[in-house]
VOGU-3710 file (C-alpha; in Angstrom, 3 decimals, decimal comma):
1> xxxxxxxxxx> -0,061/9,972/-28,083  -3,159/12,702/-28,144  -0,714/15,440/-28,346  0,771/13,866/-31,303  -2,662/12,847/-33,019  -3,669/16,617/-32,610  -0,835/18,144/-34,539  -0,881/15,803/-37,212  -4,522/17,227/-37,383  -4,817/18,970/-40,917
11> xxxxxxxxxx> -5,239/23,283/-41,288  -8,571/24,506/-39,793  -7,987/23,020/-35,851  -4,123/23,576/-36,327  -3,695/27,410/-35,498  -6,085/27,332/-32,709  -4,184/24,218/-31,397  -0,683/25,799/-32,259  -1,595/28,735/-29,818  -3,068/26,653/-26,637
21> xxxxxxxxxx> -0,036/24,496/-26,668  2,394/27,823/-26,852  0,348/28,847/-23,362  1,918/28,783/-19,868  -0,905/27,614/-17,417  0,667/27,708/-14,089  1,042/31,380/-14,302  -0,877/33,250/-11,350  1,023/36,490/-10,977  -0,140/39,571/-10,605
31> xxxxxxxxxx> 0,064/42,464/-12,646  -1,549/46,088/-13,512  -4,498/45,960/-15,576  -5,630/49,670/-17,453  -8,383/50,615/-19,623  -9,718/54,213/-20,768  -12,127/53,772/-17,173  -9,971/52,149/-15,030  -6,793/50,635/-13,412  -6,471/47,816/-11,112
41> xxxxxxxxxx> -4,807/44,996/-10,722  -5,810/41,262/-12,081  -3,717/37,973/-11,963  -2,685/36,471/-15,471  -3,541/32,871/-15,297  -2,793/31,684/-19,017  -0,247/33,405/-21,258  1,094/32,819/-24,683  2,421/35,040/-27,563  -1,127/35,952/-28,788
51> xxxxxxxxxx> -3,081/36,489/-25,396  -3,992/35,753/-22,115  -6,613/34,748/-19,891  -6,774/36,503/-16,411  -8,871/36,555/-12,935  -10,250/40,455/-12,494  -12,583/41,748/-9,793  -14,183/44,174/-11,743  -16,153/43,591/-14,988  -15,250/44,385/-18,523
61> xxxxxxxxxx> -16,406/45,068/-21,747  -15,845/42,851/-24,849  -13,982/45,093/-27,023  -12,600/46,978/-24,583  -8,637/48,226/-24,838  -6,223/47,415/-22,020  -3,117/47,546/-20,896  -1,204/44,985/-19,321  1,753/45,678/-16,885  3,911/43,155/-15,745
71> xxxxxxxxxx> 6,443/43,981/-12,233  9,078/44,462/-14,771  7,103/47,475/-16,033  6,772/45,364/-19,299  3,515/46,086/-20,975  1,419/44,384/-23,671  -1,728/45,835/-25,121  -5,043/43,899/-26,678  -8,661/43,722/-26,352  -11,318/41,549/-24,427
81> xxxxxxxxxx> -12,370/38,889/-26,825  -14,692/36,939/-23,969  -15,495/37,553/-19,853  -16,991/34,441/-17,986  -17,437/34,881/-13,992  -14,330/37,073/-12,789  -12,211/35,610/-15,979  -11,805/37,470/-18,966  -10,029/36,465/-22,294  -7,341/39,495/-23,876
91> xxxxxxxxxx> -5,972/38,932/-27,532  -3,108/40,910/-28,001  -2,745/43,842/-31,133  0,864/42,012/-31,735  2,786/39,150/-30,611  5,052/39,852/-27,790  8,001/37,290/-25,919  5,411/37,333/-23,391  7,088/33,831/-21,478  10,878/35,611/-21,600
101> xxxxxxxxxx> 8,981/38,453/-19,799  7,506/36,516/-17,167  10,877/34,282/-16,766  12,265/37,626/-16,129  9,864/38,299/-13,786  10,810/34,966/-11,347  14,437/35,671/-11,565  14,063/39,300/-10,038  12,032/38,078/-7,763  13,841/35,955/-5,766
111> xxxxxxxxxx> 16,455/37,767/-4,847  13,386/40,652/-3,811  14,485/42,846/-6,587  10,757/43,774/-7,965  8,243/45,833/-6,251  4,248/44,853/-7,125  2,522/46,331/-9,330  0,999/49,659/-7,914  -2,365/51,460/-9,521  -2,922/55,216/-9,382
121> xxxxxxxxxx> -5,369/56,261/-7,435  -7,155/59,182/-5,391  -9,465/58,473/-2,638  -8,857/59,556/1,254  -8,697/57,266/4,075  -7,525/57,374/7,982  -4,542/57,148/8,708  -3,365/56,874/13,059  -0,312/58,061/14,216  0,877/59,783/17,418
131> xxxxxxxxxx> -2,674/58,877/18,806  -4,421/60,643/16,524  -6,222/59,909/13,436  -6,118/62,113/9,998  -7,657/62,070/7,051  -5,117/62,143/4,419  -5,553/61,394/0,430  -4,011/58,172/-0,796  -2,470/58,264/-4,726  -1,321/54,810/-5,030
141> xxxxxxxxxx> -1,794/51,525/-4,004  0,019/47,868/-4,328  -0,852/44,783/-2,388  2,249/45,770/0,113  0,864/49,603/0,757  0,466/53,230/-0,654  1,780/56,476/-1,281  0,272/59,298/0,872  -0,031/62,898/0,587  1,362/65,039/3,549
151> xxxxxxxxxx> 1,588/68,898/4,429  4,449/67,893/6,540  7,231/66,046/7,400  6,580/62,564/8,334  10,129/60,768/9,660  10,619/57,724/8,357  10,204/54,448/10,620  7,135/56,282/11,913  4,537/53,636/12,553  1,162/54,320/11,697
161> xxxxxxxxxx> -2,244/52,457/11,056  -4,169/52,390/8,016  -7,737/51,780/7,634  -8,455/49,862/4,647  -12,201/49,757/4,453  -14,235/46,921/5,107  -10,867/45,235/5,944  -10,099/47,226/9,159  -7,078/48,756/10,512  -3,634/47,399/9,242
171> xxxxxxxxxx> -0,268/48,776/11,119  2,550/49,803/8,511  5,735/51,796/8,437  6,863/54,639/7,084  9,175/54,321/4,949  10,262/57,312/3,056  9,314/60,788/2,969  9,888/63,061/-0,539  8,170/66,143/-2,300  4,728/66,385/0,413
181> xxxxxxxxxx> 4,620/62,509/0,078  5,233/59,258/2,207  5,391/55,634/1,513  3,715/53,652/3,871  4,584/50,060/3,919  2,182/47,214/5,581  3,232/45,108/7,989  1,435/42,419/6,503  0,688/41,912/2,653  -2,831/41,792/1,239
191> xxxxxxxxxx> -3,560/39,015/-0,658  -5,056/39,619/-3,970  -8,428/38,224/-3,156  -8,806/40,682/0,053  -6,913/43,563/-2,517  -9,776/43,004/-4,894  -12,648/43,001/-1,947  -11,283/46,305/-0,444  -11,066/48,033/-3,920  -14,488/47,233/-4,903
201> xxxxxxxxxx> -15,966/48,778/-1,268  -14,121/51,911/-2,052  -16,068/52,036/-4,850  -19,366/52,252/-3,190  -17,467/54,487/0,071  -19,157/57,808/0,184  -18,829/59,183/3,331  -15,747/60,340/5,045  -15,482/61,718/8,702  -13,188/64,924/8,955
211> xxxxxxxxxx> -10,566/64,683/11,415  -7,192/66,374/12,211  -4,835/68,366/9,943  -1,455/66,659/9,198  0,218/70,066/10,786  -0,951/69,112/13,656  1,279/66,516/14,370  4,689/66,882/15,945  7,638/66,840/14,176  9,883/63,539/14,769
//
């Protein structure tokens, strides 16, 4: 009965009504957020043609530009029209099928057909394997690993251990090795809120230890 006393509701509430009862509220996914300073990841938690609302740990201007990627590489573009805590309101420039994109999204997947969304990066962590421990530069990131840079060969299945900052050492695999890069895949998925923690204490990481060349391990 409220529902239908608020669109009978005459022109100054209606748009502003019209648009919260387009929006999808049970959400949470997470996607790639990017700005002119940034680009990390956030988790959409109220969509609709016009906008969203989404969880970030980082702060952001109103005003500000970003980009919004969905798993399905999907993108939609807007400004920050209000922050409050680690939320933060985005109006899009145009309308976009933003619900058909996310539908999209679920079918894919379940059957395990969409990777998360990954951020470029550059930073250097340790990585273990064969007993040793190297200091090799990381270029991208997802809740579910990275993509390393390597002077040589790495054989994939190689297992390895990561050191993700303040979260400690996680064992992964590699998976793949191509062009003086490797995947590495963790054995155990970061949620976002531990994700979000480890990205913001690279931010204030300064010091890194030197350790071994990546020639210096044997070939598999």
């Amino acid at each position: 009965m409220l529902a239908r006393l608020r669109m009978s509701r005459p022109a100054p509430e209606a748009p502003a009504e019209r648009r919260r009862d387009l929006r999808h509220t049970a959400v949470f996914q997470v996607a790639k957020l990017k700005t002119d300073r940034l680009e990390e990841l956030c988790v959409l938690r109220d969509v609709s043609p016009n906008g969203l609302k989404a969880e970030v740990y980082y702060p952001l201007d109103i005003g500000e530009k970003v980009r919004i990627t969905l798993r399905t590489e999907h993108a939609m573009v807007g400004r920050v029209v209000w922050t409050r805590d680690r939320l933060v309101g985005i109006d899009f420039d145009a309308e976009v099928p933003v619900l058909a994109m996310l539908a999209h999204c679920s079918v894919d997947e379940r059957i395990g057909g969409i990777r998360p969304p990954r951020i470029e990066t550059l930073f250097t962590s340790l990585i273990r394997m064969d007993c040793r421990e190297y200091d090799l530069e990381v270029r991208n990131v997802s809740q579910e690993g990275m993509k390393i840079a390597v002077s040589e060969p790495v054989a994939p299945g190689t297992r390895c251990e990561v050191l993700l900052g303040m979260l400690g050492w996680h064992w992964a695999n590699v998976r793949w090795h191509r062009d003086g890069e490797i995947g590495v895949q963790l054995d155990h998925p970061l949620n976002y809120e531990d994700f979000g923690r480890w990205r913001q204490s690279l931010a204030g990481e300064t010091w890194r230890p030197k350790h071994a060349e990546l020639s210096d391990i044997s070939r598999h």
